[in-house]
Backbone as CSV, one residue per row, in Angstrom:
resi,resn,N_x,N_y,N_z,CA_x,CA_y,CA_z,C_x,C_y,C_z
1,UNK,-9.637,-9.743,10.038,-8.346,-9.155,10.352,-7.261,-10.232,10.312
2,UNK,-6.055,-9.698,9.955,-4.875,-10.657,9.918,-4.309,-10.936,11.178
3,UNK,-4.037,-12.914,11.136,-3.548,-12.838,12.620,-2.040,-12.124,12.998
4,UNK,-1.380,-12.617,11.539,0.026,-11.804,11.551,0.540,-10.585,10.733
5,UNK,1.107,-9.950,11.470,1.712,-8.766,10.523,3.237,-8.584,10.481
6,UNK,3.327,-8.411,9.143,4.306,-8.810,8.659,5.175,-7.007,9.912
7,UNK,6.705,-7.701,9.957,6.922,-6.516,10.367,8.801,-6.311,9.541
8,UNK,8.771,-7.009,8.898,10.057,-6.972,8.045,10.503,-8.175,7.267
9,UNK,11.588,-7.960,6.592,11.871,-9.280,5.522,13.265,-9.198,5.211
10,UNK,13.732,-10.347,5.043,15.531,-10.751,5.401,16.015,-10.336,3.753
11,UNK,16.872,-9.337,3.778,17.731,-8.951,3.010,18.558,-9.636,2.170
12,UNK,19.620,-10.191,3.568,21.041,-11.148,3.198,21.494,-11.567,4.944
13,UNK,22.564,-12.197,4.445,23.245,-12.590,5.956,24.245,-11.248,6.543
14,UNK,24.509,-11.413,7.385,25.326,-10.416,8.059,26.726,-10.986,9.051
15,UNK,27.426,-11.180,8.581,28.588,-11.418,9.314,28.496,-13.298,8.999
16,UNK,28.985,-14.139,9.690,29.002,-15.637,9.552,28.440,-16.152,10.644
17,UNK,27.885,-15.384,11.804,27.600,-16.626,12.891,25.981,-16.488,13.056
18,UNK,25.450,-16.380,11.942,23.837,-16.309,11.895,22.749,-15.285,11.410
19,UNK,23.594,-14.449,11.989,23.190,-12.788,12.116,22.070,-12.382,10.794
20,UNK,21.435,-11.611,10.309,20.810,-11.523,9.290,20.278,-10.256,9.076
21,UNK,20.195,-9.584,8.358,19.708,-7.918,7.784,18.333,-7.771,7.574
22,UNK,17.876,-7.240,8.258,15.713,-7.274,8.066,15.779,-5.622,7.666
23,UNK,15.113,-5.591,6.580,14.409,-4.373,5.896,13.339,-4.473,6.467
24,UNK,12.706,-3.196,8.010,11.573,-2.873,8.618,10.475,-3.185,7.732
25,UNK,9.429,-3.321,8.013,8.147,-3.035,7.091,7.390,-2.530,8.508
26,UNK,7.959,-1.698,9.617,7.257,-1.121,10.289,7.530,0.550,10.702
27,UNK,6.671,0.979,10.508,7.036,2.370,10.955,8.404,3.010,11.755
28,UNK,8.701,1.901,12.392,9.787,2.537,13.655,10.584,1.529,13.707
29,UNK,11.880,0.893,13.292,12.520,0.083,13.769,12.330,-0.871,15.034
30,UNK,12.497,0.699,16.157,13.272,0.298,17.561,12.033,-0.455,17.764
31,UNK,11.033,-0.741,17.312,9.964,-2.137,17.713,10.677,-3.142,17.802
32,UNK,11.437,-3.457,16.856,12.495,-4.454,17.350,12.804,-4.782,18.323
33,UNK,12.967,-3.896,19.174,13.759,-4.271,20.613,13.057,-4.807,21.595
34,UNK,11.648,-5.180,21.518,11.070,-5.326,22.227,10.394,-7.020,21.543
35,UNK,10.308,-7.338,20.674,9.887,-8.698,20.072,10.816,-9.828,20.548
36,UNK,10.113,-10.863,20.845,10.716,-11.702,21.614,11.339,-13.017,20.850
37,UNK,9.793,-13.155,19.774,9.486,-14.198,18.893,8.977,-13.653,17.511
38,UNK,9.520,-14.043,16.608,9.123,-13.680,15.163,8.747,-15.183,14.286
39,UNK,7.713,-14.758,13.067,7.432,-16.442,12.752,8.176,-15.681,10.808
40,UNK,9.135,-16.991,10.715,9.419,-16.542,8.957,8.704,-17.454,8.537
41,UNK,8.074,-16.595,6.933,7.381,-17.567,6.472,8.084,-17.771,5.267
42,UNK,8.413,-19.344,5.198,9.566,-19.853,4.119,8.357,-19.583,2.927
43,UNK,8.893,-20.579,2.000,7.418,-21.102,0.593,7.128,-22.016,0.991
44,UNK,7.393,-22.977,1.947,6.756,-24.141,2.329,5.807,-23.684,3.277
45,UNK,6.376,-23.385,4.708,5.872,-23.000,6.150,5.925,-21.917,6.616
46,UNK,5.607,-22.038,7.652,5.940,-20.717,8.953,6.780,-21.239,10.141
47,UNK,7.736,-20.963,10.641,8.314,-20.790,11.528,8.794,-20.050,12.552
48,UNK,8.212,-20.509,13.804,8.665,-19.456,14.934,9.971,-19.570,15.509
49,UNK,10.952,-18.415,15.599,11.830,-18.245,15.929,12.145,-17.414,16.994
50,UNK,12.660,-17.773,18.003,13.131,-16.516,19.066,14.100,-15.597,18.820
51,UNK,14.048,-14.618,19.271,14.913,-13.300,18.672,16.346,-13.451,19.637
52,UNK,17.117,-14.123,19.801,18.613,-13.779,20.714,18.785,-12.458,20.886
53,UNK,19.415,-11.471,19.956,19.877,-10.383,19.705,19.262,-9.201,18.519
54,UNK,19.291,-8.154,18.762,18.610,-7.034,17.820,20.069,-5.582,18.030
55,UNK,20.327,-5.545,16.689,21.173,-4.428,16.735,21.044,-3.595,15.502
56,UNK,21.407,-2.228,15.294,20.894,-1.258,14.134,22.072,-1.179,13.350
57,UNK,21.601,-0.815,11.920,22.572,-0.036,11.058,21.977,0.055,9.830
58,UNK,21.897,1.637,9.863,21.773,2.538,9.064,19.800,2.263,9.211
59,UNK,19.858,1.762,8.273,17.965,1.227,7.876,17.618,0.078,8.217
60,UNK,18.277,-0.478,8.507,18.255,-2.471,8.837,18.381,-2.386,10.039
61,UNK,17.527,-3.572,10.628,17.434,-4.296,11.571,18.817,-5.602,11.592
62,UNK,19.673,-5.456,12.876,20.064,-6.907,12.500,19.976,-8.033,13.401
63,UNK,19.384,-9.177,12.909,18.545,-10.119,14.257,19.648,-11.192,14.453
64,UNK,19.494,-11.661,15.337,20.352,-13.166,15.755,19.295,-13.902,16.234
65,UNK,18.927,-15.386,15.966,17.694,-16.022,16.449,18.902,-17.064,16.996
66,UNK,17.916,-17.383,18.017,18.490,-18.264,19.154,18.334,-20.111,18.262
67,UNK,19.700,-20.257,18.549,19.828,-21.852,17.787,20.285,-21.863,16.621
68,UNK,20.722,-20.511,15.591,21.144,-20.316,14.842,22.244,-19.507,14.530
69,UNK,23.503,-20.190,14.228,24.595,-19.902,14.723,25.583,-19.831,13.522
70,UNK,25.350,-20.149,12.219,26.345,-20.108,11.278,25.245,-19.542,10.133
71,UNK,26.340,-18.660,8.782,25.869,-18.077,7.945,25.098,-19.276,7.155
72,UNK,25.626,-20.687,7.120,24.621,-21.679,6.658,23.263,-22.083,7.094
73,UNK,22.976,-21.396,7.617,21.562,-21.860,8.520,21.023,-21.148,7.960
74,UNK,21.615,-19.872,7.644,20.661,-18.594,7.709,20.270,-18.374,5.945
75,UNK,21.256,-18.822,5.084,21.166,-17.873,3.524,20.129,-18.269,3.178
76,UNK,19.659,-19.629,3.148,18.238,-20.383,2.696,17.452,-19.168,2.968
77,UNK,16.883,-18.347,4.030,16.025,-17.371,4.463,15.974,-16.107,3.544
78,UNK,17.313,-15.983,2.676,16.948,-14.944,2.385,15.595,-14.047,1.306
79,UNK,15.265,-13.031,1.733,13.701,-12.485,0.668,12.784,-12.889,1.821
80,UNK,13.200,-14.002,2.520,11.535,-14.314,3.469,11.276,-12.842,4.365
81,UNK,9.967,-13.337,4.612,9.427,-12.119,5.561,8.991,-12.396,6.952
82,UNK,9.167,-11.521,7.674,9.051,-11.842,9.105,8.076,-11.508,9.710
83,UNK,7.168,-12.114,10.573,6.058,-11.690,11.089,5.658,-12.117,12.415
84,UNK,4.753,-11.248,13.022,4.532,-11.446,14.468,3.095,-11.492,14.439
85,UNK,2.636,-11.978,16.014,1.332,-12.225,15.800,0.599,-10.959,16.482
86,UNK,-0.629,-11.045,16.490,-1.301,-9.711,16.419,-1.336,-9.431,17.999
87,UNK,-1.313,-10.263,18.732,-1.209,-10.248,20.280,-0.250,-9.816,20.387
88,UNK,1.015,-9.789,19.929,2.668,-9.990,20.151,3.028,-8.199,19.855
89,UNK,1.936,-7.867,19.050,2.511,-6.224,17.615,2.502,-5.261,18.944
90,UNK,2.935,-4.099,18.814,2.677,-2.967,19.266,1.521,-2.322,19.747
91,UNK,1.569,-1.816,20.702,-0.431,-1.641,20.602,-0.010,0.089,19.978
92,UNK,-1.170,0.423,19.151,-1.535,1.333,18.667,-2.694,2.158,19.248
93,UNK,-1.933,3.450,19.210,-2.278,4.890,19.423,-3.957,5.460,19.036
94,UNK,-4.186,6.071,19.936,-5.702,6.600,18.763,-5.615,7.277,17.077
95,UNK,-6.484,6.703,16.774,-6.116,6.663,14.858,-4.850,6.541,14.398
96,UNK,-4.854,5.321,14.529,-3.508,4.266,14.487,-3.905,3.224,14.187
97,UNK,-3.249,2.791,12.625,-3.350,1.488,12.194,-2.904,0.347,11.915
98,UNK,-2.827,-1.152,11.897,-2.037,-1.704,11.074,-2.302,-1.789,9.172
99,UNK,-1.214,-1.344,8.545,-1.628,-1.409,7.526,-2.426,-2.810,6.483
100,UNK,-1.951,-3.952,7.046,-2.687,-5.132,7.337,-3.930,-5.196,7.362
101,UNK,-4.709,-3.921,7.959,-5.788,-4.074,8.502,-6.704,-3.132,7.685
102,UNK,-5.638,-2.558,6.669,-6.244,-1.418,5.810,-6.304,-1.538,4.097
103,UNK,-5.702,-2.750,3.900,-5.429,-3.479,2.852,-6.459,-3.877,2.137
104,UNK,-7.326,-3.894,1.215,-8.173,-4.270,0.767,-9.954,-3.856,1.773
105,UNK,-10.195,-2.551,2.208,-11.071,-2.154,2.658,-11.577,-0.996,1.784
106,UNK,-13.088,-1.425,1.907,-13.897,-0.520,0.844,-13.911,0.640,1.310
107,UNK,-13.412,1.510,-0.102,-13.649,2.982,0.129,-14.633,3.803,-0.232
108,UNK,-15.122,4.454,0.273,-16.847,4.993,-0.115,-16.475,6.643,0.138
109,UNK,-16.974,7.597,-0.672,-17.299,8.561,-0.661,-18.201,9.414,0.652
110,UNK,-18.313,10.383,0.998,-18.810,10.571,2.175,-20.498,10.616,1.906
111,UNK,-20.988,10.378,0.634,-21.956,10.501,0.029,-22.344,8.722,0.383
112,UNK,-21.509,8.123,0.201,-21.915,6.749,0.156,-21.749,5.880,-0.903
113,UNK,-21.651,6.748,-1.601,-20.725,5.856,-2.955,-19.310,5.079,-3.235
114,UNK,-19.731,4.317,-3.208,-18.243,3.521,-3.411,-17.331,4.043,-5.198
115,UNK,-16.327,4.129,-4.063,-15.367,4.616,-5.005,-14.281,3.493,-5.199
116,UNK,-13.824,2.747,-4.622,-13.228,1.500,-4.917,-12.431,0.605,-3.561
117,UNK,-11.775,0.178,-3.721,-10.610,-0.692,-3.021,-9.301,-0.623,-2.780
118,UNK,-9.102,0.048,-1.308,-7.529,0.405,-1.352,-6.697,-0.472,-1.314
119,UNK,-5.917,-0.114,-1.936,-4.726,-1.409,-2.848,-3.347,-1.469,-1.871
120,UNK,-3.060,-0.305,-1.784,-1.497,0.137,-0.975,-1.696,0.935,-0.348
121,UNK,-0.475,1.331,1.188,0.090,2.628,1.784,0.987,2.667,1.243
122,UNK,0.761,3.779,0.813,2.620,4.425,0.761,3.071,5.668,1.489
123,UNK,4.201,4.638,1.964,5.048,5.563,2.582,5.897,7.414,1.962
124,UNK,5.180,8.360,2.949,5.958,9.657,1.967,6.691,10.125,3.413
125,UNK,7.055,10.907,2.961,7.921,12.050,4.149,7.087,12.682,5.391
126,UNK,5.566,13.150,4.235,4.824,14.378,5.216,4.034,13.338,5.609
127,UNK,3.354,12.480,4.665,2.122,11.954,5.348,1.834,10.469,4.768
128,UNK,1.404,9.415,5.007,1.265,8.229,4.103,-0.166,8.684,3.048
129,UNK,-0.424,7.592,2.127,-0.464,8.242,0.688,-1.668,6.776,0.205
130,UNK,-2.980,6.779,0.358,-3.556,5.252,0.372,-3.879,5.614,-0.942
131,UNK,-3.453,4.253,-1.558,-3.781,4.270,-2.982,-4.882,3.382,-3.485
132,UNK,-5.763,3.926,-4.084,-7.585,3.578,-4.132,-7.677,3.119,-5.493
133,UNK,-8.069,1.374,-5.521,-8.440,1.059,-7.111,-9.996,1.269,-7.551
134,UNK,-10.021,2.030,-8.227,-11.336,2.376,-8.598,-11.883,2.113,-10.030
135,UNK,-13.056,1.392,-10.707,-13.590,1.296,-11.629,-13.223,2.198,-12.877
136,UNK,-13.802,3.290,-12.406,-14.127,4.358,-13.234,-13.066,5.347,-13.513
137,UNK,-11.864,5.094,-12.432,-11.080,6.374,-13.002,-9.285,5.573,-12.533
138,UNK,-9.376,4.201,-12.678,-8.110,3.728,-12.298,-7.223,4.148,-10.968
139,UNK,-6.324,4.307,-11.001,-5.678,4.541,-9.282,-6.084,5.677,-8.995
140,UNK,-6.272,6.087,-7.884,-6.639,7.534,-7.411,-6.055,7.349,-5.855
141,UNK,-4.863,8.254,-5.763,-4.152,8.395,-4.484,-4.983,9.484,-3.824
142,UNK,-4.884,9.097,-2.525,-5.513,9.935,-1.804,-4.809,9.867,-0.679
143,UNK,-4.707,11.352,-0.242,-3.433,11.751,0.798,-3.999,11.209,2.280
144,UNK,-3.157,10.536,3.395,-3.941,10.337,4.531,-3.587,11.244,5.862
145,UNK,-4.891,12.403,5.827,-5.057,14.120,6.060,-6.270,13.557,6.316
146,UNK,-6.534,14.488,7.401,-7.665,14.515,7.921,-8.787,15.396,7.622
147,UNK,-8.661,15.963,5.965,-9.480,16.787,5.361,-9.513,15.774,4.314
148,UNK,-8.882,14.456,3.993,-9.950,13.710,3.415,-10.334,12.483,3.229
149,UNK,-9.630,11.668,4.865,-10.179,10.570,5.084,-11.304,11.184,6.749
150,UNK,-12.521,10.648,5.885,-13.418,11.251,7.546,-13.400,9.997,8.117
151,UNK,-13.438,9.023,8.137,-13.558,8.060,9.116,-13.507,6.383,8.373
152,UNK,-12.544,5.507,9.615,-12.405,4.191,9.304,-12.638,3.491,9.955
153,UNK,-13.479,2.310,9.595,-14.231,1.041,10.383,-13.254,-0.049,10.008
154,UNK,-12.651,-0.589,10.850,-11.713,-1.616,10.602,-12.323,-2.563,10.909
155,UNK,-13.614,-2.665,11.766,-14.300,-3.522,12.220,-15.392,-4.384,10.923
156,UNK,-15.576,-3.378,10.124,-16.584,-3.656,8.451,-15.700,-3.702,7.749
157,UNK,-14.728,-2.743,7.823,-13.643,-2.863,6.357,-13.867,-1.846,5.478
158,UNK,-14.378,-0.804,5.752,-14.857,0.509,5.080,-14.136,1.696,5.718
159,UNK,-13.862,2.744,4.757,-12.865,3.865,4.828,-14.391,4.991,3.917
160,UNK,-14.513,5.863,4.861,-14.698,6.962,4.281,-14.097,7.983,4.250
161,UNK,-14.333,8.564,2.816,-13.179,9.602,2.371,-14.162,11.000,1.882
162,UNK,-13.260,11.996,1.676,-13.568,13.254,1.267,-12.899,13.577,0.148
163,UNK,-12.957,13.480,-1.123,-11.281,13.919,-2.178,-12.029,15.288,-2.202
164,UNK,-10.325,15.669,-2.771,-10.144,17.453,-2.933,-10.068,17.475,-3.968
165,UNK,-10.462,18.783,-4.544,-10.331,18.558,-5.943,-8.699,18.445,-6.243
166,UNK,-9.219,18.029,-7.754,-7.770,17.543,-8.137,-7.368,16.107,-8.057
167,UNK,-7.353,15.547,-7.201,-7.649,14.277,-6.751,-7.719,12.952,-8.086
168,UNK,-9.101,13.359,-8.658,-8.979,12.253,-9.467,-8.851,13.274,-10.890
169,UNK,-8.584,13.075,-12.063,-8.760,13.505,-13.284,-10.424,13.143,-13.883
170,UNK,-10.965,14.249,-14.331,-12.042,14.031,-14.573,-11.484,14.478,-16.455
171,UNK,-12.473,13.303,-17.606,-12.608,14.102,-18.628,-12.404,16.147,-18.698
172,UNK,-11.514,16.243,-19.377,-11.318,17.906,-19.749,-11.184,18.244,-18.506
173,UNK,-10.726,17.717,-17.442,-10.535,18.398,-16.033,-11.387,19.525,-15.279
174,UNK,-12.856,18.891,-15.671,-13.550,19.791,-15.371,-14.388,18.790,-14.503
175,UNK,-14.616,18.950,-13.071,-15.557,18.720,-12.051,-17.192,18.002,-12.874
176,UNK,-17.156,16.824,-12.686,-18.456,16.113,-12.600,-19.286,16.248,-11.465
177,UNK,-20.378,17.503,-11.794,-20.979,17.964,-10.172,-21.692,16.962,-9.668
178,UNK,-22.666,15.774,-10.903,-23.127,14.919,-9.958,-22.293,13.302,-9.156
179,UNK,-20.991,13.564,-9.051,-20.494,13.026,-8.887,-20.463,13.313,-6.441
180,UNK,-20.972,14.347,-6.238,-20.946,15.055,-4.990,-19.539,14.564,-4.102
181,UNK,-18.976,14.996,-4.905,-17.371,14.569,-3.856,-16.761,15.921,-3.299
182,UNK,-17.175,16.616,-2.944,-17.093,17.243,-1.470,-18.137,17.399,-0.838
């Protein structure tokens, strides 16, 4: 498991006395308001920074870190990403994840067959959307519904799934029965 998760990444500067624009990479903003310490990771290092101030607009986060006080301090940062440590994150809900933690975990069929390696979440409206690299049939999104992920071990790194039909494209779109995917 990752010690840090990323929970946003600096845009541009915001005003001249430090201030800076973070595009969330977390479900909910207002987490913000509660982080004390964030670490940016330049291309060289990591650096921990204390949070002074947290204020909203529109989709952005906007941070003020303590000791940093002019738009020159800050532009060097921009594109970096911000991250907290796993002690520090939010605690999560029953079947509740960090996506961090879902990143590269084997996906297996409820049969037991591995079907591949989830690559991405993506974010949708109704529901997030894990996108599965698989050998045999290239990306195969699979909706995250509880009719067809049955269960995840974050502890092994394995996701079992259920696809519906439709799901993946089979030759002539016709169901490969020994394939047992429902």
């Amino acid at each position: 498991m990752e010690k840090f998760l990323k929970v946003g990444v600096i845009t541009s500067t915001h005003g001249i006395k430090g201030e800076v624009k973070v595009h969330p990479t977390t479900d909910d903003q207002k987490r913000f308001r509660t982080i004390e310490y964030v670490y940016l990771q330049t291309k060289i290092n990591r650096l921990s920074l204390e949070v002074q101030s947290i204020k909203f607009f529109k989709q952005f986060s906007i941070l003020k870190f303590k000791g940093i006080d002019s738009i020159n301090d800050v532009e060097q940062y921009q594109g970096c990403e911000l991250y907290v440590s796993r002690e520090h994150a939010v605690s999560l809900k029953n079947n509740e994840y960090y996506i961090a933690d879902l990143i590269g975990m084997e996906v297996c069929l409820k049969d037991g067959k591995k079907l591949g390696i989830l690559k991405d979440v993506i974010k949708t409206g109704a529901n997030d959307v894990y996108s599965v690299d698989t050998k045999n049939y290239g990306e195969v999104l699979i909706p995250a519904i509880k009719q067809c992920v049955i269960k995840i071990e974050v502890e092994i790194g394995k996701m079992t799934v259920c696809l519906l039909p439709g799901l993946i494209n089979y030759e002539g779109d016709s169901v490969n029965e020994d394939m047992s995917i429902l």
